[in-house]
ROMI-273027 format. One record per residue (C-alpha): x, y, z; residue number from 0. Coordinates in steps of 0.001 Angstrom, whole numbers, plus 500000, padded with zeros to 6 digits. Each point is the difference from the previous one (the first is absolute). Last residue first. Example, Ala and Ser with C-alpha at 12.3 -4.5 7.8 and 13.67 -1.06 7.14 Angstrom:
<recs>
> 513670  498940  507140  1
> 498630  496560  500660  0
</recs>
This chain:
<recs>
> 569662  248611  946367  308
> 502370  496987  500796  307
> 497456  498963  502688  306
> 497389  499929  497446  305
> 502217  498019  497675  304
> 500673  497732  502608  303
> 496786  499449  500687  302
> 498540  499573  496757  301
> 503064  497749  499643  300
> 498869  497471  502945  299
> 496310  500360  498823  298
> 500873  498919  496042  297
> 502374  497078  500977  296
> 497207  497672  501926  295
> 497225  500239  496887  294
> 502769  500457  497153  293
> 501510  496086  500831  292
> 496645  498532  499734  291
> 498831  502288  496904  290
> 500867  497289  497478  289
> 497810  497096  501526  288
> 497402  502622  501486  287
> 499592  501019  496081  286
> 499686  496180  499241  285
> 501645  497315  498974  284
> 503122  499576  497871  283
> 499206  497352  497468  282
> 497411  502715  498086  281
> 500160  503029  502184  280
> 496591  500631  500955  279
> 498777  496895  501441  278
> 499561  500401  503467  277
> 501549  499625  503223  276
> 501814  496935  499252  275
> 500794  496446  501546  274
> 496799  500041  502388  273
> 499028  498311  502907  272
> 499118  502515  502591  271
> 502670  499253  502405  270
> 502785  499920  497055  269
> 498771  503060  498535  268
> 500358  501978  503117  267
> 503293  498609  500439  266
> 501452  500735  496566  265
> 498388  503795  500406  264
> 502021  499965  503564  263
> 503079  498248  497900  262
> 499968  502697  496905  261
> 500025  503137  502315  260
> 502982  498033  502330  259
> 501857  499572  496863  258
> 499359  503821  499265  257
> 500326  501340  502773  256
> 503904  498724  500299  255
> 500608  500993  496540  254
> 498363  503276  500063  253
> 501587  501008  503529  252
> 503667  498870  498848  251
> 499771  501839  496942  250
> 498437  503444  502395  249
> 502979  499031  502501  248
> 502034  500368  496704  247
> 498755  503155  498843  246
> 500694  501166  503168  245
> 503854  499641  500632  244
> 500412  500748  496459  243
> 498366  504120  500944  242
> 496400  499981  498713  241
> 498808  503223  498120  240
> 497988  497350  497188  239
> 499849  499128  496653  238
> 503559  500321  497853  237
> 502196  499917  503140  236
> 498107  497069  501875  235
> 499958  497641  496509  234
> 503514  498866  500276  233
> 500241  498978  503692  232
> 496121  498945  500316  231
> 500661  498060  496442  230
> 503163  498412  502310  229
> 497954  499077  503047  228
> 497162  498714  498144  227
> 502069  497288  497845  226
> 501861  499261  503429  225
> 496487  499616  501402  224
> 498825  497894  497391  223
> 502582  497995  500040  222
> 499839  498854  503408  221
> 496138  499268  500055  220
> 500402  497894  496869  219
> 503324  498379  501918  218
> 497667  499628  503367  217
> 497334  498315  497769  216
> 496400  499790  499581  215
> 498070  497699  498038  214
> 498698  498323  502166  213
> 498119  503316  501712  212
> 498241  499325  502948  211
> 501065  496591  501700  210
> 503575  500347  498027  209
> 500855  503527  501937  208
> 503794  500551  498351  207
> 500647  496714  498344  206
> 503631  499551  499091  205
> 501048  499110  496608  204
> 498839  502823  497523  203
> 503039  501289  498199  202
> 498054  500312  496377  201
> 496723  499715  500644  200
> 500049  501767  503332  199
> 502147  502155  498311  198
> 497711  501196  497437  197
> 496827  500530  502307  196
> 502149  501925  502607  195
> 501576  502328  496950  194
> 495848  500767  498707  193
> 498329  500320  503172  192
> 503486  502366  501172  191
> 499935  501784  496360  190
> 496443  500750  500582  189
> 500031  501389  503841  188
> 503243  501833  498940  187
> 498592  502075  497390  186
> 496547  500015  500702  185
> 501552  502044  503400  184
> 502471  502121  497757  183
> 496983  500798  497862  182
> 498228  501141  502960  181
> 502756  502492  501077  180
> 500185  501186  496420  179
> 496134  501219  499988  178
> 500548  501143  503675  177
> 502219  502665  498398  176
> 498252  500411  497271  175
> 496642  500366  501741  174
> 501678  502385  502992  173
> 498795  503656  498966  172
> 496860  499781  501745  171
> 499023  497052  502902  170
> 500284  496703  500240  169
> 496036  499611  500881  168
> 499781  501265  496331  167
> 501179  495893  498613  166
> 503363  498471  499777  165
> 501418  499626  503589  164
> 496180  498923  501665  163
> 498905  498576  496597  162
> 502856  497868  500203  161
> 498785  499269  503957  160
> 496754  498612  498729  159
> 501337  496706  499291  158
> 500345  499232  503705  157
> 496838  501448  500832  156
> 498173  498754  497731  155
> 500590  496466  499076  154
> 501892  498749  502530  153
> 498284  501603  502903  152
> 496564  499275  498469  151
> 500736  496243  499564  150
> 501605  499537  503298  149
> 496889  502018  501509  148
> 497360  497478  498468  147
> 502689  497033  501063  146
> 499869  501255  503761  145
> 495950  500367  499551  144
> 499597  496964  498480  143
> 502254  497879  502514  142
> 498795  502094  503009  141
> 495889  499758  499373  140
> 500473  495704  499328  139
> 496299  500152  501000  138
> 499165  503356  502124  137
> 497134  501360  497502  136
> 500270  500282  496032  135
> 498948  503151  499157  134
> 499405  502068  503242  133
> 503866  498283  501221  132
> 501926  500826  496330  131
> 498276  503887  500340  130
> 501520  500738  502918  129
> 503773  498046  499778  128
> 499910  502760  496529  127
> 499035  502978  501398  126
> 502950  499712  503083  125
> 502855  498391  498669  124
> 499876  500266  496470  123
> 497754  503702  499943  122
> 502479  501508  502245  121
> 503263  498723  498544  120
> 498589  501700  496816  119
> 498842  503436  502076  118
> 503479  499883  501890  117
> 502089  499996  497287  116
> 497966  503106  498438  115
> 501183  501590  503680  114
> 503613  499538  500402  113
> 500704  499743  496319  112
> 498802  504217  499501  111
> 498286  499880  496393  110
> 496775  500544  502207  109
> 497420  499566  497060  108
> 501786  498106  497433  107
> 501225  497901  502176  106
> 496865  499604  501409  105
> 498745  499408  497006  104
> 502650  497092  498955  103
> 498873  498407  503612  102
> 496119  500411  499822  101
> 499905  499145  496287  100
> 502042  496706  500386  99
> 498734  498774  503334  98
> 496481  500065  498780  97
> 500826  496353  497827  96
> 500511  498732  503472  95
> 496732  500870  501214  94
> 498166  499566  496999  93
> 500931  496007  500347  92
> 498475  500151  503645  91
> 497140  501327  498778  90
> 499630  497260  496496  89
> 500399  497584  502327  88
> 503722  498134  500520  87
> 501469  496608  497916  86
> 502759  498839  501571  85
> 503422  501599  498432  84
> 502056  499194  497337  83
> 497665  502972  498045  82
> 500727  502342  502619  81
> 503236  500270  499333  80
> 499894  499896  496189  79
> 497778  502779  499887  78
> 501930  502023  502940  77
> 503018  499794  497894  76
> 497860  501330  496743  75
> 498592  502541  502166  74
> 502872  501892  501687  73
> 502327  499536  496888  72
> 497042  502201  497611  71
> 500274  502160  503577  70
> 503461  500305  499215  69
> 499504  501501  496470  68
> 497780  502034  500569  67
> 501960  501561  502504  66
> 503004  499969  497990  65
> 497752  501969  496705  64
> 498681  502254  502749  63
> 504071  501134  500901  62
> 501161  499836  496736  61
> 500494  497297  497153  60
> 503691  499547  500319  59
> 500122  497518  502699  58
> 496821  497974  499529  57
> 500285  499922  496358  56
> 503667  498400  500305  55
> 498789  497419  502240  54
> 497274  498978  498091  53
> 502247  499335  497043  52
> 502284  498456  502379  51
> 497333  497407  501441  50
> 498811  499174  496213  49
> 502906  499495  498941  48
> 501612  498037  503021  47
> 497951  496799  498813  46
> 502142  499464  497367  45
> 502935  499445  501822  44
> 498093  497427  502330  43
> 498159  498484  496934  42
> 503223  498851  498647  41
> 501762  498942  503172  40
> 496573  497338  500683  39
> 500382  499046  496115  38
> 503388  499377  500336  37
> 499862  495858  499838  36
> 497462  500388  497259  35
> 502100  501391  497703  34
> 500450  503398  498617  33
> 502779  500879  502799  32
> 502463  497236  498422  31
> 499112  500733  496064  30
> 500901  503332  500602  29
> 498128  502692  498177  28
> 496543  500792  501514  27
> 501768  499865  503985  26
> 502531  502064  498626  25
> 498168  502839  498808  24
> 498059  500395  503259  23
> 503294  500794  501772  22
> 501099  502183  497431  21
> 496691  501889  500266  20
> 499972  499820  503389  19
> 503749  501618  500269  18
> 498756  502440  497696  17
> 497231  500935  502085  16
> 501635  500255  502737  15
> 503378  502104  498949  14
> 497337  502981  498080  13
> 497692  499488  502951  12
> 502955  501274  502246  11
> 501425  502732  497809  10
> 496379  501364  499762  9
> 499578  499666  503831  8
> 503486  501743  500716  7
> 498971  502693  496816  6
> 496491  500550  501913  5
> 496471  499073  499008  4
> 498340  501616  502388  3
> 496680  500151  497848  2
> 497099  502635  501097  1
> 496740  499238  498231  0
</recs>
């Protein structure tokens, strides 16, 4: 196995994980975040563990160990996704599920984005609207198929753009470079969920979209971009070849996409009656539920990257 565990990515880890480990500390020791009252806060911090961990494995394990990794995204998102959803036969259901091995092998296969992109929109928009009408027939055909492809398009192709930077189709003698890049992206997506979630709490007075997301607030939405902006500032010399001017655009990209990522997910969960995705994260939801933010930022940065290239 091939690690690209750089010195920035070592420094970086070295900082997050001891801030989490402080962090985590706190919530055991004082008698204010122990009670009930900060049980919601407490299980938020704790639920970034796991989702760093992960993170961390994804980055420095190598190009196969990132693919892996990202289809493991791919099918735990499309899980939950299709599990909100009517029920489907057992055709229509292997359908979907087919999206993951034609996509990731097409990348694979092709490694050029122009055409493996072009197999997975493929199989969603023209495989997939196929097999829906022989299964089921013309009843309700353009709300199952439209939420069939929403599902897919979330799940996998969205998500599959880290295995796009991280994985062979990036090409040789670029891992730790791209390696970096995608830490700066997990970076700022998880300091803006993080910063937006504690200054809603905090500042929160004005709602920012109340009939999707209550909880939602232009002063979390506000901090978290100012957070953003200044680990994009401090963070752009150590992980990436971005001049200031376009680190921040990138901040101002990953907090912007990532409210909107987290109000399309609230949406779609909203219409089909659900709170949560799933139940992974105990008190947090879901994979979908944590991966909202990552599912609209990863394709904008893939690009950029590739255009950077």
């Amino acid at each position: 196995m091939s690690f690209t565990f750089t010195p920035a990515i070592q420094t970086l880890l070295i900082y997050l994980y001891g801030f989490q480990a402080f962090a985590s500390a706190l919530f055991f020791i004082h008698p204010k975040l122990r009670s009930e009252r900060a049980r919601t806060m407490r299980h938020a911090a704790l639920s970034w563990w796991p989702v760093t961990l992960f993170g961390a494995v994804m980055v420095v394990g190598g190009q196969w160990v990132a693919v892996a990794a990202s289809v493991l995204l791919s099918g735990l998102a499309l899980r939950e996704l299709l599990r909100l959803l009517p029920a489907r036969t057992r055709f229509v259901d292997a359908a979907v599920w087919a999206a993951i091995p034609v996509h990731y092998g097409a990348m694979l296969l092709f490694r050029d984005p122009t055409r493996f992109y072009a197999v997975g929109i493929g199989w969603a928009y023209a495989v997939l609207p196929v097999v829906v009408f022989m299964a089921d027939g013309p009843k309700a055909y353009l709300r199952r198929v439209a939420q069939l492809q929403w599902a897919v398009v979330l799940a996998v192709l969205g998500l599959s753009h880290l295995a796009w930077v991280l994985g062979p189709a990036a090409g040789p003698g670029t891992a730790g470079t791209r390696a970096e890049l995608v830490t700066f992206l997990f970076l700022l997506v998880m300091s803006n969920d993080a910063a937006q979630f504690v200054f809603g709490k905090a500042f929160g007075r004005h709602l920012l979209a109340p009939r999707i997301s209550p909880k939602k607030t232009w002063e979390g939405f506000l901090g978290g971009l100012a957070v953003v902006l200044g680990l994009a500032a401090l963070a752009r010399t150590l992980l990436t070849p971005f001049s200031l001017p376009a680190a921040l655009a990138v901040g101002a990209g990953a907090a912007t996409l990532g409210l909107l990522g987290d109000l399309v997910l609230s949406s779609i969960k909203r219409d089909l009656g659900a709170k949560d995705s799933g139940r992974l994260l105990p008190g947090q939801g879901g994979a979908v539920d944590r991966l909202d933010s990552l599912i609209f930022t990863a394709p904008l940065f893939a690009h950029l990257i590739g255009a950077f290239s």
